[in-house]
C-alpha positions as CSV (number, residue, x, y, z in Angstrom):
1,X,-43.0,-37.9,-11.0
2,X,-44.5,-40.0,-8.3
3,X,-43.3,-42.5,-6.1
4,X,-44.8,-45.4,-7.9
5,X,-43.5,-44.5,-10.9
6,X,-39.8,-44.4,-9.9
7,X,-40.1,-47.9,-8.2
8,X,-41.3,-49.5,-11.4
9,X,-38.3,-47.7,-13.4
10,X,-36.0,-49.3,-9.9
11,X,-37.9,-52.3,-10.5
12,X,-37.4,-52.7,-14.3
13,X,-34.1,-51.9,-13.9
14,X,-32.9,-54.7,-11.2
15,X,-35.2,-57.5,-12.5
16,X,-35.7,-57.0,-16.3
17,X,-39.7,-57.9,-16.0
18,X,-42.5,-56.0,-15.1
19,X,-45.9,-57.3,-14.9
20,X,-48.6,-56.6,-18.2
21,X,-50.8,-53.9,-15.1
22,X,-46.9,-52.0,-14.4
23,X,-45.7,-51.5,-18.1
24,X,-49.3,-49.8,-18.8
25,X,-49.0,-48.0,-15.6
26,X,-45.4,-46.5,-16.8
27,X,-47.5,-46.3,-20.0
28,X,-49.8,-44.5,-18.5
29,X,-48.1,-42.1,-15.9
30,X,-45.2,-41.1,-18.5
31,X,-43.5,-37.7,-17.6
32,X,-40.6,-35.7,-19.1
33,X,-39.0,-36.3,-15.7
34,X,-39.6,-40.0,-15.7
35,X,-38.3,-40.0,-19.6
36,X,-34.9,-38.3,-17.7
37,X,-34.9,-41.2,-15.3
38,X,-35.0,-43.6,-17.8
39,X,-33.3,-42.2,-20.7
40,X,-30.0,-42.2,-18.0
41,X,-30.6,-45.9,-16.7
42,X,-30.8,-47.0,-20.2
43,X,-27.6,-45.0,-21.2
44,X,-25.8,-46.1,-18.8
45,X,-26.8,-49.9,-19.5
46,X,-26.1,-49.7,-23.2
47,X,-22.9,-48.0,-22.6
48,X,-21.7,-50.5,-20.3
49,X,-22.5,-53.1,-23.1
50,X,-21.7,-51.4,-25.8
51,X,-19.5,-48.2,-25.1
52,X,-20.1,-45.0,-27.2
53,X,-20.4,-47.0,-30.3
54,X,-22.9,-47.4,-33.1
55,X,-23.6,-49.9,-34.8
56,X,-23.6,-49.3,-39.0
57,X,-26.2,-51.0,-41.4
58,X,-26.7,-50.7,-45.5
59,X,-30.3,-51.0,-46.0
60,X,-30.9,-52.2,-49.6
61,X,-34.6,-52.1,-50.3
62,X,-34.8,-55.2,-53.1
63,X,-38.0,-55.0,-54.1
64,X,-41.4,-52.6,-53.5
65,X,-43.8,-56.0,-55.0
66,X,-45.9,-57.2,-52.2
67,X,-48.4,-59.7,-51.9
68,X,-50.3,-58.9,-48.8
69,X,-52.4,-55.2,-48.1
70,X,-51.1,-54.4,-45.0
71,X,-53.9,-51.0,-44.2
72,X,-51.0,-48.7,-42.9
73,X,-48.4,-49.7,-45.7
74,X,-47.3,-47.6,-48.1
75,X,-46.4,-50.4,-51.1
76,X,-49.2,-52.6,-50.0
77,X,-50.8,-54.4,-53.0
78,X,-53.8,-52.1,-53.2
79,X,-52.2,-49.4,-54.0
80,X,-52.3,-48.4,-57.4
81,X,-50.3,-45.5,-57.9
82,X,-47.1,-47.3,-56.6
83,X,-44.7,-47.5,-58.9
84,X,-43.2,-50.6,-58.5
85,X,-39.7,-51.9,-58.8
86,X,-37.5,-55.1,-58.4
87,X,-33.9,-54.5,-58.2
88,X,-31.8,-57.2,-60.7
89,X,-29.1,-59.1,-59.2
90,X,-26.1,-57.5,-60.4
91,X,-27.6,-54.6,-58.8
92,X,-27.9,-55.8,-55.3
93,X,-24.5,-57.0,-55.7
94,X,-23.5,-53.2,-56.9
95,X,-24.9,-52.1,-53.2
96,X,-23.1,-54.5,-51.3
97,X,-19.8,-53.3,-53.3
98,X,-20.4,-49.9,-52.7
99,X,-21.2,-50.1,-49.1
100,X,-18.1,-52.4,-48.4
101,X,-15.8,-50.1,-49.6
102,X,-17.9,-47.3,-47.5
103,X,-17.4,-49.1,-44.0
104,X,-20.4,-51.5,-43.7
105,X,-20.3,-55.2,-42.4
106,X,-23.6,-56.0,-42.9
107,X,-26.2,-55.7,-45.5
108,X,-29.8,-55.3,-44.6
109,X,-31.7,-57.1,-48.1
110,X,-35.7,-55.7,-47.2
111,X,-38.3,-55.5,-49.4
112,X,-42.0,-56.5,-49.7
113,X,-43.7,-60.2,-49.6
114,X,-42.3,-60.5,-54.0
115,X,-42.7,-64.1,-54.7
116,X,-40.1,-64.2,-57.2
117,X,-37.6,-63.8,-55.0
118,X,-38.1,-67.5,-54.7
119,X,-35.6,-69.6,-52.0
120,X,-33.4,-70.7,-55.0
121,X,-32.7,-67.3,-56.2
122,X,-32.2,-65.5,-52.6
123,X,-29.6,-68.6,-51.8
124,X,-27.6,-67.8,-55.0
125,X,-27.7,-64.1,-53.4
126,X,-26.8,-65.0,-50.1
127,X,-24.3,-67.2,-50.8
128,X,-22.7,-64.8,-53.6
129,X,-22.3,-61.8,-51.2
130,X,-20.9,-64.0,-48.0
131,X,-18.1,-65.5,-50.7
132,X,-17.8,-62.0,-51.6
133,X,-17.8,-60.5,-48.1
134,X,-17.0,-63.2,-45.9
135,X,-16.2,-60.8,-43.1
136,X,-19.9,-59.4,-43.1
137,X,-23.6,-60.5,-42.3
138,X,-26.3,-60.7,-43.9
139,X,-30.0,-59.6,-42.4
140,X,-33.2,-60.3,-44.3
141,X,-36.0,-58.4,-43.6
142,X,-38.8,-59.9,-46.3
143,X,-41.9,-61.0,-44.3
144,X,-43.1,-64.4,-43.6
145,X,-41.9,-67.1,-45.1
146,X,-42.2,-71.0,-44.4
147,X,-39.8,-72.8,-41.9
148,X,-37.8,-74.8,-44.6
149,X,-37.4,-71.3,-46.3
150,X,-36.2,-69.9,-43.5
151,X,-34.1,-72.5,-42.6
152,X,-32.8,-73.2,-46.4
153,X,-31.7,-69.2,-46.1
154,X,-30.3,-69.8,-43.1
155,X,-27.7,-72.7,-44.4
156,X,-27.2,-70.3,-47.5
157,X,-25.8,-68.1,-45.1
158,X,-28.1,-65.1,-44.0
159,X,-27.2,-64.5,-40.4
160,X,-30.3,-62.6,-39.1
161,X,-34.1,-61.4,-39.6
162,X,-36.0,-58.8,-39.2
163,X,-39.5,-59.7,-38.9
164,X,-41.7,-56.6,-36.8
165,X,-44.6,-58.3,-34.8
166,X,-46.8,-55.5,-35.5
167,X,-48.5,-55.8,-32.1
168,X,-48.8,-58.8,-29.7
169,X,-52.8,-57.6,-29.1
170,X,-54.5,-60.2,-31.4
171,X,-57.7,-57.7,-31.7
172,X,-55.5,-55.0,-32.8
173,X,-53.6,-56.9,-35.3
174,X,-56.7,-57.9,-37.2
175,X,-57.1,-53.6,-37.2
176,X,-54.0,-53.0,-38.7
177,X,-54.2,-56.3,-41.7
178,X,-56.8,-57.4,-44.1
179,X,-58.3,-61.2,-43.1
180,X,-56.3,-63.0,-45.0
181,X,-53.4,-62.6,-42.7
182,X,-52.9,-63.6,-39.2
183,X,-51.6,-62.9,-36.1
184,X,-50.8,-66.7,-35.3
185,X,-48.5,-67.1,-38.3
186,X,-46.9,-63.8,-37.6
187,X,-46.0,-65.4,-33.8
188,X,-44.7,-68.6,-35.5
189,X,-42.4,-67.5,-37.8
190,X,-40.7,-65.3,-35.1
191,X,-40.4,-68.7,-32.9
192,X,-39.5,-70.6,-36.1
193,X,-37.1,-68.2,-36.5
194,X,-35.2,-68.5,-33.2
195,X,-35.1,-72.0,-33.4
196,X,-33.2,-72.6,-36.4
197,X,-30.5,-70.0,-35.2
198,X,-31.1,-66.4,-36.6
199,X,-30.0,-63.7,-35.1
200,X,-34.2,-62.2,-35.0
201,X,-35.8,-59.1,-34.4
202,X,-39.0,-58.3,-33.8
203,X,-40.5,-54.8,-33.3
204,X,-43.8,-52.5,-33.8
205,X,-45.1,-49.4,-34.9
206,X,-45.8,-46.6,-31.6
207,X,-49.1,-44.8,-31.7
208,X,-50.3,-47.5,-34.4
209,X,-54.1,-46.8,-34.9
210,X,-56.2,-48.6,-32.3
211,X,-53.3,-48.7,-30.4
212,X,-54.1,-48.1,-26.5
213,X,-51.6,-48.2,-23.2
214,X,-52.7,-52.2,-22.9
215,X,-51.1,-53.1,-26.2
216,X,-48.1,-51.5,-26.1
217,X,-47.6,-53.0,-22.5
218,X,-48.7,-56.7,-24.3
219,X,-45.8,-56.0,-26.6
220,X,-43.0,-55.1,-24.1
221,X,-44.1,-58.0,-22.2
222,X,-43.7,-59.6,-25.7
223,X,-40.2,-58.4,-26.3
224,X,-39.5,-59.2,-22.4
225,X,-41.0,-63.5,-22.5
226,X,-39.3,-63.8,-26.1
227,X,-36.2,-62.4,-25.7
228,X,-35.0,-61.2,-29.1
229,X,-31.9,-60.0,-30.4
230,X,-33.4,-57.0,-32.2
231,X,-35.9,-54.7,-31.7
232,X,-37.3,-52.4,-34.5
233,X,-39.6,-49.6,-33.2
234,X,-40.6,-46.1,-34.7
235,X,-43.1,-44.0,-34.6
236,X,-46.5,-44.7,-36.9
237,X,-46.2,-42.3,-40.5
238,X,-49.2,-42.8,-41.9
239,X,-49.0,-42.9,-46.2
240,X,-51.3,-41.0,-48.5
241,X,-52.4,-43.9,-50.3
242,X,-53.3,-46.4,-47.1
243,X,-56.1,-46.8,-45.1
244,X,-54.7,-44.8,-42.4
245,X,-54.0,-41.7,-44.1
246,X,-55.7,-39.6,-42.2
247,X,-54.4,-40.9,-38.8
248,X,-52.3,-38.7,-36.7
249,X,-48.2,-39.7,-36.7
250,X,-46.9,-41.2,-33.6
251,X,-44.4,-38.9,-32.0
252,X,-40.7,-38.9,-30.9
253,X,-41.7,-38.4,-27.0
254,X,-43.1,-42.0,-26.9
255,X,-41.0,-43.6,-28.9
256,X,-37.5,-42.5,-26.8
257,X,-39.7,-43.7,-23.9
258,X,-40.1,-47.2,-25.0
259,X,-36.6,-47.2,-26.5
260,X,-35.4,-46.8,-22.9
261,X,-37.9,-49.2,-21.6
262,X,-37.2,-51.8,-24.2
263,X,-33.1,-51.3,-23.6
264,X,-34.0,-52.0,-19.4
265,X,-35.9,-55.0,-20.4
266,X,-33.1,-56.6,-22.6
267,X,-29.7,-54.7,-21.7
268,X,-27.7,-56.5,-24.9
269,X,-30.8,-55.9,-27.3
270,X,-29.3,-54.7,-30.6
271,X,-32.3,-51.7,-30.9
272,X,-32.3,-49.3,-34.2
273,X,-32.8,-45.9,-33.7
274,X,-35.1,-45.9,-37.0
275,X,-36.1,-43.9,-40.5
276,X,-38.9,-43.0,-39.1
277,X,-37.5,-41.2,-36.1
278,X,-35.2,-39.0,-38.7
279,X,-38.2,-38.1,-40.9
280,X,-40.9,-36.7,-38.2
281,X,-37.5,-35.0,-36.6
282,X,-34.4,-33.6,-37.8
283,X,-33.1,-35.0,-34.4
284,X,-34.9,-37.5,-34.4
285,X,-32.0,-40.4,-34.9
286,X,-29.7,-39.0,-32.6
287,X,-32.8,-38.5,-29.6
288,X,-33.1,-42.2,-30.3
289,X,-29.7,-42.8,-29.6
290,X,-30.0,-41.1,-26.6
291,X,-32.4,-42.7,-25.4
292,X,-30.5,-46.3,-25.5
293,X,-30.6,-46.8,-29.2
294,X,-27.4,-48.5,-30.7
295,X,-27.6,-49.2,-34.5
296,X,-28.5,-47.0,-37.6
297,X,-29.3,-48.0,-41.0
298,X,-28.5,-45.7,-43.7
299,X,-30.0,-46.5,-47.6
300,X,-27.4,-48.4,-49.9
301,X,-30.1,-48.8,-52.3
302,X,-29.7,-47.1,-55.8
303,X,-30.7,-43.4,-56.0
304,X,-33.3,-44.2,-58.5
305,X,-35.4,-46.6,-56.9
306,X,-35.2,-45.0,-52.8
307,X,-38.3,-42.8,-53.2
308,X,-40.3,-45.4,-54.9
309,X,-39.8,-47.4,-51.6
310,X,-42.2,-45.3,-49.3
311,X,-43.9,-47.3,-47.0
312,X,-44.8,-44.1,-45.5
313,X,-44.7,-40.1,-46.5
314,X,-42.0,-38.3,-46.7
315,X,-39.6,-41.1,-45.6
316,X,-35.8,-40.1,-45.9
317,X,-33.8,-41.1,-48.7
318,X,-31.6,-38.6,-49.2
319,X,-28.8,-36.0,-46.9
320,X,-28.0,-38.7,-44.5
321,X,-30.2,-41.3,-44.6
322,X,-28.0,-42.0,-47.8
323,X,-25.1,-44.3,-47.5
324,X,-23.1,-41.8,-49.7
325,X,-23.4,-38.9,-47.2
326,X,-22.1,-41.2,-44.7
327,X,-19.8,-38.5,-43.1
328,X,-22.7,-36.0,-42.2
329,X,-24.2,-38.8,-40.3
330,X,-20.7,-39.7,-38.2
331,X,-20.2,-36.0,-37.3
332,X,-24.1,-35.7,-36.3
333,X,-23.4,-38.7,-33.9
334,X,-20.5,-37.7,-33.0
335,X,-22.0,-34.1,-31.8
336,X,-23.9,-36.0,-29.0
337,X,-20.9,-38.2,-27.7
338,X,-21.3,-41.5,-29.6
339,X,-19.0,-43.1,-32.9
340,X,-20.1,-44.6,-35.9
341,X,-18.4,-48.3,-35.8
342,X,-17.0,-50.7,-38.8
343,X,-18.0,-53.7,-37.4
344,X,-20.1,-56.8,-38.2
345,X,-21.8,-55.3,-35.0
346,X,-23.2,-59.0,-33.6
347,X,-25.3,-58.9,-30.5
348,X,-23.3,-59.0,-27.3
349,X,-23.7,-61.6,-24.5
């Protein structure tokens, strides 16, 4: 590792910013040794935040329906040999009861762009499963949305959202999404977001096609100027069915690295060590952890409907990745020194 590398990592460490030229030269120059460096700083930072514990999510996937045709999506509208699926009501309410009673303290509702989960019907949701489970939050992951919807969800109780920002390169957005969508919009709903009081995360997809060194620094000086509470990375899978089917799968090396970066930049960042890690790895999730990582969110969703939610091949559903085999996940975290937590698991200041 050379010299200049290690300063950046001091750097990054002391001041929380690096210019857009130093995170693609730590890009750039990555080395098993410099992962070492920084896999420890960001340890150490996330332990003395957050101790040895992880944070526990149920991810129920609501609905497979989307509007838009994302090219590296796996349910995007254009693909017709998704079998699609909209879970009722009563069923999402099943999920939450279930994953109560197994320990979770915050539901994760995700699902595709399904315009008939209209605001009036995910308020009645909302506010059903905080009257239910007022101890719990409530995260919504379901794409872009207006500001009043946002902000009537919002007063119906959700406490969070999960919006990824794909990429903060405007020419590589445009890549990645048909016309129709746009990279501005993307960037205002994350800033509406913030500023009627979520709880928001943003995140992106590592060794995305097109991506280069430049983006990737453009989005951890993204993550650094707008300071969110979440961070969602993983590395790209492409599906059989998209445009990018063909493209080679990101890898775990990277991803860890930017995990540690990302935990440097924001020490209190609430940053999933995702899906997507555990399918191209067995250890996948726990080398996220590892690496600064300090939330996991196993399925809640019904057995029946998991696999029909594949935004990309071969994604987990079952052995731990399912709520029910909740224990085989707390002794694999446990084997590398860290605890599975009940807790509503809020972002600490």
């Amino acid at each position: 590792m050379n010299n200049a590398v290690l300063d950046l990592i001091e750097k990054l460490e002391k001041q929380r910013s690096l210019t857009l030229d130093e995170y693609e030269y730590l890009i750039e120059n990555r080395s098993e040794e410099a992962y070492e460096v920084l896999r420890k700083k960001a340890e150490a930072v996330r332990k003395k935040i957050y101790s040895n514990e992880v944070y526990i999510r149920g991810l129920i996937e609501i609905s497979n329906i989307c509007k838009n045709d994302c090219y590296y999506c796996g349910i995007r509208a254009g693909n017709r040999k998704c079998e699609r699926y909209r879970l009722t009501d009563e069923q999402i309410f099943s999920c939450c009861e279930q994953g109560y009673k197994l320990g979770f303290r915050t539901f994760v509702m995700q699902g595709g762009e399904d315009a008939w989960f209209t605001d009036e019907r995910l308020c009645k949701i909302i506010g059903r499963i905080k009257a239910l489970y007022p101890d719990c939050a409530v995260t919504l992951s379901l794409g872009e949305r207006s500001k009043e919807s946002y902000k009537k969800l919002f007063e119906a109780g959700a406490d969070r959202y999960l919006l990824r920002h794909e990429t903060a390169d405007k020419e590589h957005y445009q890549k990645l999404h048909p016309q129709n969508m746009s990279f501005e919009n993307r960037l205002e709903c994350l800033k509406n977001l913030k500023e009627i009081g979520y709880q928001v995360g943003c995140g992106f997809m590592v060794d995305s096609p097109y991506q280069t060194n430049r983006t990737i620094a453009k989005d951890l000086k993204f993550i650094e100027e707008f300071q969110p509470d979440m961070c969602g990375i993983g590395p790209f899978v492409p599906h059989k069915e998209s445009v990018f089917a063909n493209h080679p799968q990101g890898t775990v090396e990277l991803t860890c690295h930017l995990l540690s970066i990302i935990r440097l930049i924001k020490p209190n960042i609430l940053l999933p060590s995702t899906t997507a890690l555990g399918t191209i790895d067995p250890d996948g999730r726990e080398k996220g952890i590892l690496s600064g990582a300090n939330v996991v969110m196993p399925n809640l969703s019904p057995e029946e409907t998991r696999d029909k939610y594949e935004l990309y091949n071969n994604k987990l559903t079952t052995g731990a990745e399912a709520a029910l085999q909740r224990n085989a996940l707390m002794g694999k975290t446990e084997k590398i020194g860290y605890k599975i937590v009940t807790a509503k698991g809020d972002i600490k200041k």
